[in-house]
C-alpha positions as semicolon CSV with decimal commas, in nm:
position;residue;x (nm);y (nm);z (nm)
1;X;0,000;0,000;0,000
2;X;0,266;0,250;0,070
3;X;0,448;0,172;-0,247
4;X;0,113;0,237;-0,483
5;X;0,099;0,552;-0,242
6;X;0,455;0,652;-0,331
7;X;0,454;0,576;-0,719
8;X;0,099;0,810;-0,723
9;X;0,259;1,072;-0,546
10;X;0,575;1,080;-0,798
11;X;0,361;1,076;-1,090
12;X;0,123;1,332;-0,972
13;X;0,462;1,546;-0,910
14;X;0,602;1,435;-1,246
15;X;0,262;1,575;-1,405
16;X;0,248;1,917;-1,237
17;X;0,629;1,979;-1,370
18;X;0,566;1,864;-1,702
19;X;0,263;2,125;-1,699
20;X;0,475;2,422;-1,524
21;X;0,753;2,348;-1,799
22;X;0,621;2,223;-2,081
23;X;0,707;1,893;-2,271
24;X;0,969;2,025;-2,489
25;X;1,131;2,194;-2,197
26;X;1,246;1,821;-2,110
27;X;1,381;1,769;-2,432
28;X;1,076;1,613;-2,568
29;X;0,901;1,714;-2,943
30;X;0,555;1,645;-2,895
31;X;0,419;1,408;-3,217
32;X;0,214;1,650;-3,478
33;X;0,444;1,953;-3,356
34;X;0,603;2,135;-3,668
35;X;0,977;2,172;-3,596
36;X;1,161;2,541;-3,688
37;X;1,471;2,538;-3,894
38;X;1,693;2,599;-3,590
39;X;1,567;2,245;-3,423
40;X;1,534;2,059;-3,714
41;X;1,704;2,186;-4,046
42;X;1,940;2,445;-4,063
43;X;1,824;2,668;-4,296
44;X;2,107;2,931;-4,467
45;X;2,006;3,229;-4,718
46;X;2,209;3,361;-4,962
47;X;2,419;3,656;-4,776
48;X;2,595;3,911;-5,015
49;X;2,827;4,159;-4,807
50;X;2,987;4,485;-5,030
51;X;3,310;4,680;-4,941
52;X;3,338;5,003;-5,141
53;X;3,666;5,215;-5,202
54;X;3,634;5,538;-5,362
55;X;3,961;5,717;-5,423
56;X;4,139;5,992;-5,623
57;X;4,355;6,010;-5,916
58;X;4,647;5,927;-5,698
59;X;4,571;5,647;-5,499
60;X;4,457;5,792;-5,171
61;X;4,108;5,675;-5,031
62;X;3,896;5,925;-5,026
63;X;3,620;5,683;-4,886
64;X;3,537;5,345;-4,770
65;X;3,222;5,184;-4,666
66;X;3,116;4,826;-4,594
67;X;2,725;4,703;-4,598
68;X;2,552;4,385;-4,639
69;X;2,302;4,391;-4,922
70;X;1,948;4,279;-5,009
71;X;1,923;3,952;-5,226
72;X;1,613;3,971;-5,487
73;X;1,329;3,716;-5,495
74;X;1,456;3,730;-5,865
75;X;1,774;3,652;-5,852
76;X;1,694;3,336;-5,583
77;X;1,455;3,215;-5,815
78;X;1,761;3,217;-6,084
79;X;1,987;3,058;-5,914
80;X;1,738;2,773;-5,816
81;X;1,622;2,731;-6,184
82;X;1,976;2,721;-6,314
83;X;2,104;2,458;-6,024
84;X;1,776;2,222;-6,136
85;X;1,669;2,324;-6,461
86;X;1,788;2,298;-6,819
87;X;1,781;2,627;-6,960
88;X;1,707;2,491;-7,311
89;X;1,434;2,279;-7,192
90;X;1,156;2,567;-7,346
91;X;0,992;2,610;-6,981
92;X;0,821;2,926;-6,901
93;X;1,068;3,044;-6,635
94;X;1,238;3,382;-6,702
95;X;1,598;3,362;-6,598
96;X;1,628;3,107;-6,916
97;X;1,925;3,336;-6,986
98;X;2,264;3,076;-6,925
99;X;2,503;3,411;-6,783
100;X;2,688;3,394;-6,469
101;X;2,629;3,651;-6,213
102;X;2,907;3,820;-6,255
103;X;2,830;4,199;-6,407
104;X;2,834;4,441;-6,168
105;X;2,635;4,771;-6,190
106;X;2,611;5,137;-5,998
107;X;2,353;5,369;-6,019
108;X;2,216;5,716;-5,865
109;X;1,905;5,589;-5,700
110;X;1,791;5,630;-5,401
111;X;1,511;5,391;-5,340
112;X;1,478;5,148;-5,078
113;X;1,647;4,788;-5,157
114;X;1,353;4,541;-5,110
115;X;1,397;4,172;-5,250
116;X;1,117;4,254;-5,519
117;X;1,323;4,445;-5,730
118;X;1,460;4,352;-6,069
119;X;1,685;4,632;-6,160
120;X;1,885;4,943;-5,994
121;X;1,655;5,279;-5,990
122;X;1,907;5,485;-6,174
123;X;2,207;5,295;-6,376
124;X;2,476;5,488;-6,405
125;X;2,763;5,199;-6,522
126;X;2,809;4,865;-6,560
127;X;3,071;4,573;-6,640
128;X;3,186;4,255;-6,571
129;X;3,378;4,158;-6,260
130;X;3,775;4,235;-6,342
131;X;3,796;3,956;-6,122
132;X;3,568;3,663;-5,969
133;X;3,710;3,372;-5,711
134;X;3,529;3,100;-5,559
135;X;3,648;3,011;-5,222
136;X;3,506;2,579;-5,202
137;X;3,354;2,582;-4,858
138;X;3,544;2,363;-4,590
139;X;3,402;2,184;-4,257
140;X;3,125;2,431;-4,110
141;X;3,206;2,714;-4,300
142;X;3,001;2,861;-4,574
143;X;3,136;2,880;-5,003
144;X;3,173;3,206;-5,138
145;X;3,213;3,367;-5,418
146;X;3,382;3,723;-5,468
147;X;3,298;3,933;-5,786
148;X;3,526;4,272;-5,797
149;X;3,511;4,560;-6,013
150;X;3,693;4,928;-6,045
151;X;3,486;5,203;-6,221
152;X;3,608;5,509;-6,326
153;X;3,484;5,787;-6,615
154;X;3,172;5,933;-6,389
155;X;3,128;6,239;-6,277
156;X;2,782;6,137;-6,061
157;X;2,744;6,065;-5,717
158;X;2,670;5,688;-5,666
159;X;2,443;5,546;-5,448
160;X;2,311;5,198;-5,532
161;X;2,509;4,881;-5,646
162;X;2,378;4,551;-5,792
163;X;2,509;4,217;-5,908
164;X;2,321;4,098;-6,287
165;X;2,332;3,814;-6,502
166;X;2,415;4,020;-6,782
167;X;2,773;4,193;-6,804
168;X;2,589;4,460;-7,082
169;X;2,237;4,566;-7,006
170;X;1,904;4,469;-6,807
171;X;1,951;4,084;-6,706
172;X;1,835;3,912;-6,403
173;X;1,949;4,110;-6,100
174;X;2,090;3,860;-5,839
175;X;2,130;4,114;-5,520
176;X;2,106;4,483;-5,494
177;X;2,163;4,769;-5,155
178;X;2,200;5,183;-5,177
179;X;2,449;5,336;-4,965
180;X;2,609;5,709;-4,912
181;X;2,646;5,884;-5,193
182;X;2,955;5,839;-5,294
183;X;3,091;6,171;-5,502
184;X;3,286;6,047;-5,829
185;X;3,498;6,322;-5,997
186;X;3,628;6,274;-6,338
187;X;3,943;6,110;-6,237
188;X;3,810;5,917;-5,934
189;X;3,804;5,518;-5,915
190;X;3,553;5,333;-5,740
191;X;3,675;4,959;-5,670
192;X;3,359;4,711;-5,530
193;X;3,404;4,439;-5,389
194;X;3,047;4,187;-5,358
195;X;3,088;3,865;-5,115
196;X;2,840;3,641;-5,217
197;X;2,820;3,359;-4,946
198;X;2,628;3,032;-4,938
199;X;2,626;2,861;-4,589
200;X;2,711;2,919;-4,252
């Protein structure tokens, strides 16, 4: 009799702490529960970071900013397609275009970078990347890949960056931010540098 007494008493305490705490405060995931990326899968964007270097005709920095950017709904939809899909295959998605990301563009806009947008507010300039690593991604670190590009010729102030599929004109517009205005004389240089990471 006193052990039924005892084993009540523990389970009635067992059930009032499971109640003050919660099930999955013992470690437990209740069946039916949907589990968030950070229990279950670990869920990484695409992160772009930008370093900016604006300097005179004799070398000397005039200034330097750093800011992470805004990746487009666009240009995640591209890379998806071109990872899965054949370009060729005649389907009705619109980055069917085969070009790298690897043109990068400045502008004079001032708007807002929001992940709906397909192209800078105000293009100014655009090229290819002068140069473009990958870095292969080791144990718990993320792959990245580095597009960088020195303008010069402008007289505007610059204010908005992007990265495009398309080294010449329009193309799909991967990632996109605004910034300071950034005062370009005629025989200023202004060097970009766009991190694109994938991963931790």
């Amino acid at each position: 009799m006193k052990r039924n007494t005892t084993l009540g008493l523990f389970t009635a305490v067992f059930a009032v702490t499971v109640g003050m705490i919660g099930i999955n405060g013992l470690g437990f995931t209740p069946f039916g529960n949907a589990q968030t990326a950070s229990t279950n899968m670990e869920a990484y964007p695409i992160l772009g970071h930008i370093t900016l270097v604006h300097k005179d005709a004799n070398g000397n920095i005039k200034s330097y900013l750093q800011t992470d950017n805004v990746v487009t709904q666009k240009g995640e939809n591209c890379v998806v397609s071109r990872m899965f899909n054949n370009p060729a295959s005649g389907t009705a998605d619109t980055c069917a275009s085969p070009a790298n990301f690897r043109g990068i563009a400045i502008g004079s806009g001032s708007a807002a970078a929001t992940d709906a947008q397909t192209a800078l507010t105000t293009e100014v300039l655009r090229n290819g990347a002068t140069t473009f690593t990958i870095t292969v991604a080791g144990s718990g670190a993320g792959a990245h890949a580095v597009l960088a590009k020195t303008f010069t010729g402008t007289t505007q102030t610059i204010t908005e960056a992007g990265v495009f599929d398309n080294n010449a004109t329009a193309g799909n517009m991967l990632a996109r931010q605004t910034f300071t205005g950034i005062p370009l004389a005629a025989t200023d240089s202004l060097t970009i540098n766009w991190d694109i990471k994938f991963g931790p």
